[in-house]
N, C-alpha and C positions, 0 to 999 in steps of 0.2 A: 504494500500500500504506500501511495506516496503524496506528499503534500504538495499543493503549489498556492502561491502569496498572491495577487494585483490588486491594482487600488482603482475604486471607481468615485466618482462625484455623485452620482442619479442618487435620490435621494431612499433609505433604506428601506422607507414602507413597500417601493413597487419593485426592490430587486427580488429578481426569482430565487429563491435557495431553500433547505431543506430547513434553514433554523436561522433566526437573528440576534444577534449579543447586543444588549444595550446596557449600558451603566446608572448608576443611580447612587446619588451621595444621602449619606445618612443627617438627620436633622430634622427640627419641627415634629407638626404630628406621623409625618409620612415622611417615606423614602422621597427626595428629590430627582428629578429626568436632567442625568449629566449633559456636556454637550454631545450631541449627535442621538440624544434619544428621546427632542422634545417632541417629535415628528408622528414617532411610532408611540408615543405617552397620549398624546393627543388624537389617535385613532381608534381610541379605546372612548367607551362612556366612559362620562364621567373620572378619563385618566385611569392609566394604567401604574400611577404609584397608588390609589386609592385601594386600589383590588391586591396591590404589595401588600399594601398595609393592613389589611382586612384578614390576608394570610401570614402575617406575623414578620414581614421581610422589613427590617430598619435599614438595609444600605450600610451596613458595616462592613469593613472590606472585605473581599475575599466571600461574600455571602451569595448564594447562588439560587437563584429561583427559576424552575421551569415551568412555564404555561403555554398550554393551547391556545394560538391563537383568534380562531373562529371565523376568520378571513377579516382581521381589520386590520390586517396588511397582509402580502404575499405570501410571506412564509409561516408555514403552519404551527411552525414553532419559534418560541420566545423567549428568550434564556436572560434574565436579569441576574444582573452583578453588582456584588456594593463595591463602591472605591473611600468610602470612609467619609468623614468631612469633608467638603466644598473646602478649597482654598480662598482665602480673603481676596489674593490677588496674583494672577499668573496662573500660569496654567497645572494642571495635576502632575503631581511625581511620575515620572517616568516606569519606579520600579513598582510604584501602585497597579500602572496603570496593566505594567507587564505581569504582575501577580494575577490581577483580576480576570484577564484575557487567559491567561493558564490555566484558573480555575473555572472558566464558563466551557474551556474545551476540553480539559477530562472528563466533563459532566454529559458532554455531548458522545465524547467518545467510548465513556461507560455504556451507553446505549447499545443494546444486542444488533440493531441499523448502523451504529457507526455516527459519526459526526454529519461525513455528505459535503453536503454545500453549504459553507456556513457564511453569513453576513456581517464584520466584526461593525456594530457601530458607536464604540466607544470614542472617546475622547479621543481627535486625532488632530487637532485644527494646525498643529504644528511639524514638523517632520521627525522630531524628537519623541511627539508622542504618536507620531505612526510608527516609527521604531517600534519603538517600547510594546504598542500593541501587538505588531507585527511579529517580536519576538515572543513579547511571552504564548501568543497563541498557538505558534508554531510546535514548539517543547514540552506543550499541554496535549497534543495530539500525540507525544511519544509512547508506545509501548515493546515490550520488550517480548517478543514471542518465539523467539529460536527451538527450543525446546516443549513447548505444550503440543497436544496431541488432543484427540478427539474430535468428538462430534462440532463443538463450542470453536474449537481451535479453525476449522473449515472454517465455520460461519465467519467467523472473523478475517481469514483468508480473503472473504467472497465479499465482503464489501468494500464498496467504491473507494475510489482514490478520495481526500478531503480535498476542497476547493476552500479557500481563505478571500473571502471579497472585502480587503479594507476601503471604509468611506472613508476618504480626505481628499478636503480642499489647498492643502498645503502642496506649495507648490515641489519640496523636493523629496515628498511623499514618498514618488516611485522609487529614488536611490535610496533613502532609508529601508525602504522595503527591501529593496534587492540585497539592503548588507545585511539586515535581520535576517534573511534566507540564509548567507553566506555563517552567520554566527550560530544559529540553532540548529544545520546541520555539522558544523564542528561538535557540539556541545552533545548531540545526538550520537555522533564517533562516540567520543570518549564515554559517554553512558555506556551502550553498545557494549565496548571496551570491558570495560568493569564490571558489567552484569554478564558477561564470558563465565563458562562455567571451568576453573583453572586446569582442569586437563587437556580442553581444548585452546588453552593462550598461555602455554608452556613460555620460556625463554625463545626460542627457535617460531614458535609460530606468531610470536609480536614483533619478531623484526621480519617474518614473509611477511604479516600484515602492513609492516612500514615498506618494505620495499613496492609492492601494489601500490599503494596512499603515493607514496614518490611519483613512480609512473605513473599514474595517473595525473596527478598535479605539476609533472614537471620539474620536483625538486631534484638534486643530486642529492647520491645515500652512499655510505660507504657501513659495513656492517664486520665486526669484528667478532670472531665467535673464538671458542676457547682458546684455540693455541694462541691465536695472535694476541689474546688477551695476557695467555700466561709468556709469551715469551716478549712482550710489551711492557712489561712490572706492573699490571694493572692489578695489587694485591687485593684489594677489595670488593671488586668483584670474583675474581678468582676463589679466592676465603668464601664468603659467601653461597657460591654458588658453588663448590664443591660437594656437598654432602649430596647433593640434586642428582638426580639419573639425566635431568635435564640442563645441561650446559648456559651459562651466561652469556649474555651478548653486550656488547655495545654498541649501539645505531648512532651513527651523524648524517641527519638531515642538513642541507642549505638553500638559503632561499635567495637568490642573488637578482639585484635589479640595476642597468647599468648607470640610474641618475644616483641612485644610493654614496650617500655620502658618511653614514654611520652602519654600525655592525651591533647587534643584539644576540646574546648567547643565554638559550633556554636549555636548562638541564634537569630533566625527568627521574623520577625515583619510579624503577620498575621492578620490585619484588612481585613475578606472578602468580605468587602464593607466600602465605609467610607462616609456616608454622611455628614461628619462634629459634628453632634448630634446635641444639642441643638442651638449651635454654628453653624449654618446649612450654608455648602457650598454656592457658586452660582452658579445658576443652569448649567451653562456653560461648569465649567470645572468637575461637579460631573459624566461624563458619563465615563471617565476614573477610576475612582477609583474603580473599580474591581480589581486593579493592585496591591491597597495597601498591598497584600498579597503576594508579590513579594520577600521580602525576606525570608519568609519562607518556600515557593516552592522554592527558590536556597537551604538552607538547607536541605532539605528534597533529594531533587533531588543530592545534594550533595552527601550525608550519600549514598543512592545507590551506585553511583558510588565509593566512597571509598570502599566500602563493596565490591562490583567488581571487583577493582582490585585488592584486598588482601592488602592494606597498613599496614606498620605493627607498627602502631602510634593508641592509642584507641581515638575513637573521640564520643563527646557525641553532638545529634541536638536536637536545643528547637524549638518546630514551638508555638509562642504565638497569640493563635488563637481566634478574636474577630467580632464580628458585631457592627460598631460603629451608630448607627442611635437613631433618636427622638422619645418620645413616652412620655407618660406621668409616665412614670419611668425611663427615662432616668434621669442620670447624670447631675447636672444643674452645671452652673456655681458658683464659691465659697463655693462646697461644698467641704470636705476632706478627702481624702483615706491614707489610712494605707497599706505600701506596703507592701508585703514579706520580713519579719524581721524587720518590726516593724518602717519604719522609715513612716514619713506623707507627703503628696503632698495638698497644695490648687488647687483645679480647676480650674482655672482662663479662661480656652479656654477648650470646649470640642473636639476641632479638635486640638487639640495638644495631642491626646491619642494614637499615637505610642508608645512614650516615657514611657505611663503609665503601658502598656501591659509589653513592651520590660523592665521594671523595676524590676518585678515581676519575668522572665526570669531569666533576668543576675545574682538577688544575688543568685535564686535557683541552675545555674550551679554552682555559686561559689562552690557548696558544692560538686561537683566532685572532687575537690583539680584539677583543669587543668596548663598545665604550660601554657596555652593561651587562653583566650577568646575574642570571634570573634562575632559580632552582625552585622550584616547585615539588613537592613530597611531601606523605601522609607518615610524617616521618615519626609524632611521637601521641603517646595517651593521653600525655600531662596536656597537648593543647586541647582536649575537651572539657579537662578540671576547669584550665585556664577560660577558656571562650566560647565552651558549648558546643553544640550543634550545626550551627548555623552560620559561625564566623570564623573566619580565617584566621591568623597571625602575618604578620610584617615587621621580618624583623632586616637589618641591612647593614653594610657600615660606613652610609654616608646619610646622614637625615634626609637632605634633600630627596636623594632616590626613592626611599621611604615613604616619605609621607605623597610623592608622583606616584607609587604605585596604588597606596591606598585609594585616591583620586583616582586613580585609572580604573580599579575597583570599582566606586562608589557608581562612576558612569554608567558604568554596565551592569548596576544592582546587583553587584555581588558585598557580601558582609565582607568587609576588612579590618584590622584594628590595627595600630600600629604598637608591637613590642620593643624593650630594649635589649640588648646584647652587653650587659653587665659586666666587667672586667674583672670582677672579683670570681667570678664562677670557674676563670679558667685552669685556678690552682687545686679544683676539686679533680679534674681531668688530667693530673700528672697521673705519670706511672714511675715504679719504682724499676722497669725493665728497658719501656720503650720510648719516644718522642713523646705520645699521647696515650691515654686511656681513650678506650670506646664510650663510656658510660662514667658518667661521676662517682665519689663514695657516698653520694648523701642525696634521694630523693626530691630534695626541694627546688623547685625553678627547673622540673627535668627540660620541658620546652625551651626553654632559653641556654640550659649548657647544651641542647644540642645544638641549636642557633652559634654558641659560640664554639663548639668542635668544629662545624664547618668551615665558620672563620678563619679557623686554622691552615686551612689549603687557600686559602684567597691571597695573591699577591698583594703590595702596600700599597702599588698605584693602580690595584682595576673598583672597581664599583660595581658591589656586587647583592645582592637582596635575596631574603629567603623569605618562601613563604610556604607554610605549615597548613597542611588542606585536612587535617588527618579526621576532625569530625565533619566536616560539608561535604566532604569527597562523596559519602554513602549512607543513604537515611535509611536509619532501618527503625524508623517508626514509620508514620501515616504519613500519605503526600498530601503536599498544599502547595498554592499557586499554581504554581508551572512546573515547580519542584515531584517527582513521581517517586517512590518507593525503590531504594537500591540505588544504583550509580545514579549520580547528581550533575555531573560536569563541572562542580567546580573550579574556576580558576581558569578556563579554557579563556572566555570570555575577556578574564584581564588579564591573559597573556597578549589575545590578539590587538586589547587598546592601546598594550604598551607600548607594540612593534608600531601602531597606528601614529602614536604621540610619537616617536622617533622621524615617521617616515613625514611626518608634517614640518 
């Protein structure tokens, strides 16, 4: 099944489609008719907030009401959405508006018919908020069916392709729209990616999956699989991914454009399973870690879409791609690796082997000369203690780049926060053997000493920012917005703003 996006002007009552989204802000005794839904409110007796409100709908965000229309406009069906409070002045949030539009199309798409032809006529007067629509509607029609079977699984099969009819009058609508396509099928990748069930996205079969995505898009890939790794000093991966029947890789994407005047280096944390290793998980929370490869499906998925839209910034992606699991060659604790370029790590926790992969990465982009490097990785627990569910970490070692990512973030309605990287933490990470410890002696601020382990491999003069995806990456509660159950995509999104901010 597949999506497509345009934008039309005609006004929403007489477009033909299987269902209409209109918005509605909450306040007074009734839901309020946002813009683009006073048309289809007024075709109704006596308004169509009146009969919201009769049914108990206030307009609070993210709140979704479906009704039969009875022909008092075209489409048979009516799907009201709250966006919260009316703005005093200016136009609605962006990520409101992309939340709202996510959750009016899982509602539709829960439907045993499918979504169809849907009419989005939410707030769109500006191009920013046909974005915003554009995407979150798109991402809210995602489902994940690789695997289901049966009777239900057919049906699902056999329905129509979804149609996306955004109203706006905004004139640069249509390119908004065409970049929303270009973003929430990145974002759809790396779900995709994640919700993989890890026997089939071994090490070996995420860099075939990248070399495809290359050819396809046009990037160059160069892919290193064990020996070159082991006879390269890549010890971290190496270590890592020894104990695996499944060998480690490491993938370099490039995305070269000839006005490009700056260089951006994205470096992926790809454990495609993490049992912990020796250091072995609890059984409990090990059925999610399929996901640990979460940041390097945002890379991956990234680089496409840069490549897509022609940015004219050259951006290089690492996907550092491992099997972390037990075996009687695995990795033990106290042993010592030797990273790429020479520097050493004691072992002290074999579930602290993001950092180790991701080590191996980071000093080899160094060697692009980038004016920024970007690592993305679901890398610790402590960032859920820290920030939940739903938001990131930012941590960096120049403020300025720091606080440009989180803004890059913010753009693209993803949670960001900005952390610090504390000096004091990195005397917890000596070892009495080797240059570094893998892991600290002391639980407290684990998020942030691994923030500053990595620091450790960052040359004096590059600029380089980490950001910690490890609870957004993968909701394993109930979906909301445009947000679905399992992979998330996070991070994809303000990967692709940052290359955007470069290339401008």
């Amino acid at each position: 099944m597949s999506t497509t996006l345009s934008v039309h002007t005609e006004s929403p009552s007489s477009l033909d489609a299987d269902a209409l989204v209109v918005g509605y802000h909450s306040g007074g005794d009734a839901p309020e008719p946002a813009s683009g839904a006073h048309d289809v409110d007024a075709a109704f007796s006596g308004g169509l907030a009146r009969t919201l409100s009769l049914l108990g709908a206030s307009g609070a965000a993210e709140e979704v009401r479906t009704l039969a229309s009875l022909g008092a406009v075209t489409a048979p069906v009516i799907v009201t959405v709250g966006l919260g409070p009316a703005p005093a002045d200016g136009p609605v949030d962006p990520d409101v508006l992309a939340r709202a539009a996510g959750a009016a199309l899982r509602a539709l798409n829960a439907r045993p018919e499918g979504a169809g032809r849907v009419i989005l006529a939410l707030p769109s007067d500006t191009a920013a908020e046909a974005g915003a629509v554009a995407v979150g509607a798109r991402l809210g029609t995602y489902s994940f069916d690789r695997y289901r079977t049966g009777e239900k699984a057919e049906k699902k099969a056999a329905r129509p392709d979804v149609e996306l009819l955004l109203v706006s009058g905004a004139e640069d609508a249509p390119a908004a729209v065409e970049r929303a396509a270009v973003l929430a099928d990145a974002v759809d990748l790396t779900r995709d990616l994640v919700n993989t069930a890890p026997s089939d996205l071994v090490p070996e079969d995420l860099a075939a999956a990248a070399q495809e995505i290359a050819k396809q898009a046009g990037l160059d890939i160069e892919v290193l699989d064990e020996q070159a790794l082991a006879e390269g000093g890549y010890g971290g991966l190496t270590g890592v991914g020894q104990g695996s029947a499944n060998p480690p890789r490491l993938v370099r994407l490039s995305h070269t454009h000839p006005e490009a005047t700056r260089t951006i280096a994205f470096v992926g944390k790809g454990i495609t399973f993490d049992s912990g290793g020796l250091s072995l998980k609890p059984a409990g929370g090990m059925d999610a870690m399929k996901s640990d490869m979460a940041g390097a499906a945002s890379v991956l998925a990234a680089m496409r879409a840069i490549s897509s839209l022609g940015l004219k910034v050259d951006v290089v992606g690492y996907l550092a791609v491992a099997e972390n699991m037990p075996s009687g060659n695995a990795q033990r604790p106290s042993d010592v690796l030797s990273i790429y370029g020479g520097k050493t790590v004691e072992v002290l926790n074999t579930d602290a082997e993001g950092r180790l992969v991701m080590a191996d990465a980071l000093v080899r982009a160094q060697e692009d000369d980038p004016d920024l490097v970007v690592d993305i990785a679901t890398l610790t627990g402590a960032q859920m203690v820290a920030l939940g569910t739903r938001v990131f970490a930012v941590m960096a070692n120049d403020d300025d780049a720091r606080e440009r990512i989180v803004a890059a973030a913010g753009e693209e309605g993803e949670a960001a926060w900005p952390m610090p990287l504390p000096a004091e933490l990195r005397a917890g990470l000596d070892s009495s053997v080797a240059d570094i410890a893998n892991v600290a002696g002391e639980r407290w601020g684990g998020m942030l000493s691994a923030g500053v382990f990595l620091k450790e491999f960052i040359g004096e003069n590059v600029t380089w920012a980490h950001l910690d995806i490890a609870g957004p990456s993968f909701n394993q509660g109930g979906p909301h917005g445009y947000t679905p159950k399992g992979g998330t995509g996070a991070g994809t999104r303000t990967l692709i703003r940052i290359a955007e901010t470069y290339a401008e």
